[in-house]
Each structure stands twice: as C-alpha cells, then as structure tokens.
C-alpha positions in Angstrom: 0.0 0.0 0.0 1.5 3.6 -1.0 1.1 6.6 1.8 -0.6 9.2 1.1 1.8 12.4 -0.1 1.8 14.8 2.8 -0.5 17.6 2.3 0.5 20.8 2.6 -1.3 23.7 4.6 -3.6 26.3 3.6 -2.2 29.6 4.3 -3.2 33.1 4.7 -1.9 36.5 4.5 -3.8 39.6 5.1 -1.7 42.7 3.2 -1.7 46.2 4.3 0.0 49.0 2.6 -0.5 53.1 3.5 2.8 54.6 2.3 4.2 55.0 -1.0 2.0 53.6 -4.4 0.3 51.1 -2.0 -2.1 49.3 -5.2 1.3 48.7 -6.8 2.8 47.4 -4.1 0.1 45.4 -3.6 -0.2 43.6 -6.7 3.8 43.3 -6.4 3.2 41.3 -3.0 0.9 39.1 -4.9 3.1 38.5 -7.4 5.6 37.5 -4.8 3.1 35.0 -3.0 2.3 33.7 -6.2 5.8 32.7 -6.8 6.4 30.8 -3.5 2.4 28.6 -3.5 2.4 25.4 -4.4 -1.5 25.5 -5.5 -4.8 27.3 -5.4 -3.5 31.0 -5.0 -6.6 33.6 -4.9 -6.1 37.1 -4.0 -9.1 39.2 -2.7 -10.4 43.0 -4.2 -8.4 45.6 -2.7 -9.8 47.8 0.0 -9.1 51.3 1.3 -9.6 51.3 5.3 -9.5 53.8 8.0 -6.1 53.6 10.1 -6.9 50.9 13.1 -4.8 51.7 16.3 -2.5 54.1 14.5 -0.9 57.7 15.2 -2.9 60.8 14.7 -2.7 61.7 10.9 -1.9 58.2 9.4 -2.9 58.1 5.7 -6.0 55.0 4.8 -4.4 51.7 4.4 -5.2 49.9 1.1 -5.8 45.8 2.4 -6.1 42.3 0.7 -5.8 39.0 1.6 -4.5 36.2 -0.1 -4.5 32.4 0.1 -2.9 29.6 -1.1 -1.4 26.0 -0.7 2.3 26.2 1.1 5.0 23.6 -0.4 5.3 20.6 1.2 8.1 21.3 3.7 7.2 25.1 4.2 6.6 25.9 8.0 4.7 28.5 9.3 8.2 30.2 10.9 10.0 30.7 7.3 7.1 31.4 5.8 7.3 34.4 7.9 10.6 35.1 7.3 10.2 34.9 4.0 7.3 38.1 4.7 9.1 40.0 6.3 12.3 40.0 4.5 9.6 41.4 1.8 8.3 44.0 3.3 12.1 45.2 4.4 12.4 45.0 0.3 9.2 47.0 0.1 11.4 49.8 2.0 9.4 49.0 5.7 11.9 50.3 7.9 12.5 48.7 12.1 9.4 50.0 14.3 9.6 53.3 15.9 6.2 53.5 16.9 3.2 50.9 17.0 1.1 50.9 13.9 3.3 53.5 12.3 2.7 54.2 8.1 4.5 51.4 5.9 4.6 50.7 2.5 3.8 47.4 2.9 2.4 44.8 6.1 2.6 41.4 5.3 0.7 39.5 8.3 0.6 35.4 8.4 -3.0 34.9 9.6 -3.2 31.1 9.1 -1.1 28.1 8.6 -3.5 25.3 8.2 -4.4 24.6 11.8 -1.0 25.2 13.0 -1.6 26.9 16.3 1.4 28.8 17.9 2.8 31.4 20.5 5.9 32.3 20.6 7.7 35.6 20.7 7.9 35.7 17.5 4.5 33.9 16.2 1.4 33.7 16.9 -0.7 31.4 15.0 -3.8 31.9 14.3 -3.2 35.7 14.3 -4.7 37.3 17.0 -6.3 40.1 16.4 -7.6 39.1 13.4 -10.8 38.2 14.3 -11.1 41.5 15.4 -10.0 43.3 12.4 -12.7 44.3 9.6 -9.8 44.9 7.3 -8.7 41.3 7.5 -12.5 39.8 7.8 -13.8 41.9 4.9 -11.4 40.6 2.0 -10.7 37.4 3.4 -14.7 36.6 3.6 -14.3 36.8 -0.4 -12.3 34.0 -0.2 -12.7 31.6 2.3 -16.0 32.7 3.9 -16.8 29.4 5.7 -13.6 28.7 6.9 -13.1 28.1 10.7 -9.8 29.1 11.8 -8.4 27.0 14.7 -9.9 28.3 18.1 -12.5 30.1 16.3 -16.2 29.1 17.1 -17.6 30.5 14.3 -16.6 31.1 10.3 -15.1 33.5 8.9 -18.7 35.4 7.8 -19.9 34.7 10.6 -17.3 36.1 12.5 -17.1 39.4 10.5 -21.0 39.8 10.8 -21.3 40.0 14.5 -18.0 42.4 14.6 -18.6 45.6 16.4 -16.2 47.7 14.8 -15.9 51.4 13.8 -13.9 50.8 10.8 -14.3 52.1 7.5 -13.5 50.4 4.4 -14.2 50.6 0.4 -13.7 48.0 -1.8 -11.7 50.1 -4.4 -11.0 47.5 -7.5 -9.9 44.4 -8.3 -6.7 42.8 -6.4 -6.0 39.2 -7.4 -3.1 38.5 -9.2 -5.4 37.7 -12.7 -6.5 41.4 -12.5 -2.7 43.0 -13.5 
C-alpha cells in the first residue's frame, strides 16, 4: 500500500500597505506569494480602510488577503521570514512607533491549523478576528472557513464584529487582474 503524499497547509496572508503607491505594491506582494504557492493562489479585491490603532494623521491603508497552498516542507516560521524580508524590500523600515505608516504589512494569519505562540509567532493571528480589514477581504475567499480556536466562520465572525472601521472596496486585487 503507497502513503498518502503529505498535504501541505492552507495559508493566509492579510496585506496592508499606506505609504508609498500602495495598489502597486500590492499587486507586487501578490506577485511574490504567487511565486512561492504550491496550489490554489486567490487574492481578494483591494480595499481602502481607515487607520486601526495608528498615530494621529496616518494616511488610509489599502488591504487584501490572499490564500494559497504552502510547499510541502514550508513551516509556518520561514514562511514568515520569508514576509518580512519582503516587506524590508518593500522599504518598511525597524518599528519606531506601533502601527506607524509602511509601505507594505505582510501579516501570516493562518497556517492550516497550525496553532502557535511564541515571541515571535502567533498562530492563528490574534487580532484578526477583530479586524474588519482582515474579515472583509478574506470573507471573499474563504467565507466558511473556521480558523483554529475560532467558534464560528469567517462570515460569521465578520457579521457579529462591532467595529468602527471604515472600508471601500476600491477595485480588483487578485493577481489575474494585473
């Protein structure tokens, strides 16, 4: 009897960018996903959203999420490396300040149900059950999807969210749309 291939994880990635040509950089960040998934990329619309949590005059964010199959052998740790060596590409610079402008945010949300804390990951992502700007593109995706230590999906979830975000959906993202 032959044993089944390993499958790989379903990831996620919420994207945020508010500095610089942030749809650009957006699409470029998808590109770049793209190019590490083993299978099933999709990339949600793109969505203008109010600053959450951020210092007085912080310019809109533009936000996307995107989700794919990981290569068999990825882990959830240098997948994140492999973010945030992108957005220090992207020109995002060491924190000075929490929630400070950046051109681009690359969050891990998801890593199959690969559950984690560390000091350096936190799997599944959390806040982002509390975030609209991560609910709202990633309902286009994967709307019935129950993230580990969730009780409820992820429309479910963004339809009982008390929030006093703003957002637009403000065109097309997915990769197919460049």
């Amino acid at each position: 009897m032959n044993p089944q291939p390993p499958t790989a994880p379903t990831v996620v990635v919420a994207l945020g960018s508010n500095l610089g040509e942030s749809h650009d950089i957006l699409h470029e960040a998808f590109a770049q996903l793209r190019s590490i998934a083993d299978d099933n990329f999709k990339a949600s619309s793109l969505w203008q959203s109010s600053p959450v949590d951020c210092p007085p005059g912080s310019p809109d964010f533009v936000n996307a999420a995107a989700t794919f199959q990981a290569r068999v052998g990825e882990t959830a740790e240098s997948l994140l490396g492999q973010l945030q060596q992108w957005e220090r590409e992207a020109g995002r610079r060491p924190k000075r300040q929490l929630n400070e402008p950046r051109p681009l945010d690359l969050d891990l949300i998801l890593f199959g149900q690969e559950t984690r804390s560390t000091p350096t990951l936190v799997l599944p992502h959390p806040r982002a059950a509390q975030r609209r700007f991560v609910l709202e593109p990633l309902c286009e995706l994967l709307p019935d999807l129950v993230p580990p230590g969730w009780n409820h999906s992820v429309r479910e979830t963004l339809a009982a969210l008390k929030s006093g975000e703003v957002l637009e959906r403000i065109g097309p993202g997915g990769f197919e749309a460049r």
